[in-house]
N, C-alpha and C positions, 0 to 999 in steps of 0.2 A: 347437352340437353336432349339432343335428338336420339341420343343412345338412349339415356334412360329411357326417354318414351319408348323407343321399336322395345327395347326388352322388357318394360313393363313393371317399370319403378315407380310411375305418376300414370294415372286414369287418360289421356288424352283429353276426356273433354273436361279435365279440369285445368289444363295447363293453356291459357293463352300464348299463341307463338310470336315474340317480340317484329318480327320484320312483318308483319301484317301491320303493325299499329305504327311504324318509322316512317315519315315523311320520303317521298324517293327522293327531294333533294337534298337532304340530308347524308344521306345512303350513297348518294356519287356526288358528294364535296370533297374536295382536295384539302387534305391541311395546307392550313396556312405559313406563306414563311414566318419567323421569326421580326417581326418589326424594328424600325432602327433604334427606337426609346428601347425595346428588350435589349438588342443586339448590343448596347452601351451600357444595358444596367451588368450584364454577365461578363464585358470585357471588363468593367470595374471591378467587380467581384474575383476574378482571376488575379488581376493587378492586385488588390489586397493583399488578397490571399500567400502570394508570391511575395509582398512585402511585408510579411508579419517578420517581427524580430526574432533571433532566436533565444532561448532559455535561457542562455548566459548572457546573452544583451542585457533580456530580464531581471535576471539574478544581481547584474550588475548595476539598473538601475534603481533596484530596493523594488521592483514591483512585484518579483514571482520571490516566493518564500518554499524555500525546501523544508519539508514534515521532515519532525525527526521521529514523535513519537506514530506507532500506526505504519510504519514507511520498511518497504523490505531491507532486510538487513546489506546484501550486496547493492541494492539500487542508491542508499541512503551514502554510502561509504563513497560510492563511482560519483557521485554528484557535489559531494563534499571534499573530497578530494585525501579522505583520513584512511589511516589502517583499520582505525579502532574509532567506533562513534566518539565524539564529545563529550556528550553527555555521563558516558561510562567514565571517560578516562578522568574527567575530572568528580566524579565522586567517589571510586574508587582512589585516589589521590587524598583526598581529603578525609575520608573512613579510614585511610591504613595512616595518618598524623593523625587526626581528633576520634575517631570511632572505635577505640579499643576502650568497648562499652558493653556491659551484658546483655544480650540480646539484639544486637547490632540489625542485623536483619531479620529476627523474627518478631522484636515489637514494632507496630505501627507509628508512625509520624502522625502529626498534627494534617489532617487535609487540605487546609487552606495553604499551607507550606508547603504541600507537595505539589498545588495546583500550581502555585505561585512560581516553583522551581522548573515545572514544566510547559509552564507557559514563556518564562524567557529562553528555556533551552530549542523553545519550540521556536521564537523570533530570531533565532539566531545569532544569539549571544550570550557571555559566558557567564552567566551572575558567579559575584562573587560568594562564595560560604563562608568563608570567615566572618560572616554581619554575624553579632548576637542574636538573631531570631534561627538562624540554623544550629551556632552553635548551641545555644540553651534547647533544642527540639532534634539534636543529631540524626533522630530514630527519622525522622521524612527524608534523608540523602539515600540511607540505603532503602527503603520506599520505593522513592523515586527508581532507584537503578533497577528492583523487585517490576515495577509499573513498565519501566521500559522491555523489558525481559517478555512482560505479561502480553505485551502488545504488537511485537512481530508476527507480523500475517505469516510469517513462516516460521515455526518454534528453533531456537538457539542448536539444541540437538537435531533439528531436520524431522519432518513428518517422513523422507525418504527415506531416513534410517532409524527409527522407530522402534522396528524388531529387528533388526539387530542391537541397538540398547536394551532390549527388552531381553533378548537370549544372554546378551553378555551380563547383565545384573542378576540374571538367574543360573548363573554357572556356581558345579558343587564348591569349588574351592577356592579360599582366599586369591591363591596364585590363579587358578585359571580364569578368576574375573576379572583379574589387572593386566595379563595380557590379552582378553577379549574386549575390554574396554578400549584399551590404549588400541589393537586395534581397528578399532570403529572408529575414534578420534582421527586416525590418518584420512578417514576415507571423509570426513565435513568435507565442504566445498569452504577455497581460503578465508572469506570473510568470516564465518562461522566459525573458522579453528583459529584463525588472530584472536 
């Protein structure tokens, strides 16, 4: 503040200077120590702190829930302990025995099916699809697998390799987009190329 004034940022006689107006006992008080009621509430709070449980204590008492939908695709896998989500393997499973259907992944499902589907995949368990509300509505399984795809914070083909998909799909020749493709596919990171 003092700069400003010498150099002439604020008028002088508009700026009151705060240590004129601070009590001088104030001004040579010592902080105070820490009192023993603080000094107890902070060693509490460490001790907590230190004994929170961990994730898999968690996980194991049914309190912490791993996202499947929304959840990065390596984080989701490392936490679950799979090659391949769940979610995927079992309706891909179920689409290649009941889904040889026209339009399999380009018509829409019913919404409430597909919320329905992703809300248990979401609690952690495996609903079954052979009920008649899936089979009679097929078109929500592949949906759902469409929903999961849609909702990785980090897209299936990688925002990292992007343009490289992008040069390899625009290459002149049949032959030389399929080994520009294939070689892009070497370079996903493992959980993306499972």
């Amino acid at each position: 503040l003092l700069f400003l004034l010498q150099v002439g940022f604020f008028p002088s006689e508009c700026v009151e200077l705060i240590n004129d107006k601070v009590p001088q006992s104030v001004t040579n008080s010592v902080p105070k120590p820490v009192s023993k009621k603080h000094g107890k509430l902070i060693t509490f709070l460490r001790t907590f702190m230190k004994s929170r449980p961990t994730k898999q204590k968690l996980k194991q008492r049914g309190i912490l829930k791993e996202r499947v939908f929304g959840c990065d695709l390596g984080e989701h896998l490392l936490n679950s302990g799979h090659d391949v989500p769940q979610v995927l393997k079992s309706c891909t499973e179920f689409i290649e025995k009941h889904g040889i259907v026209d339009g399999i992944y380009r018509l829409s499902g019913i919404a409430s099916n597909i919320q329905k589907l992703r809300h248990e995949f979401d609690s952690e368990q495996i609903p079954d699809l052979t009920k008649d509300i899936y089979i009679q509505d097929i078109h929500c399984v592949g949906s759902l697998c469409k929903l999961y795809f849609r909702e990785l914070p980090n897209p299936l083909l990688t925002y990292q390799l992007y343009e490289k998909f992008s040069d390899a799909v625009s290459a002149a020749t049949d032959e030389e987009r399929l080994v520009k493709i294939h070689d892009v596919i070497q370079q996903l990171p493992p959980p993306h190329y499972r």
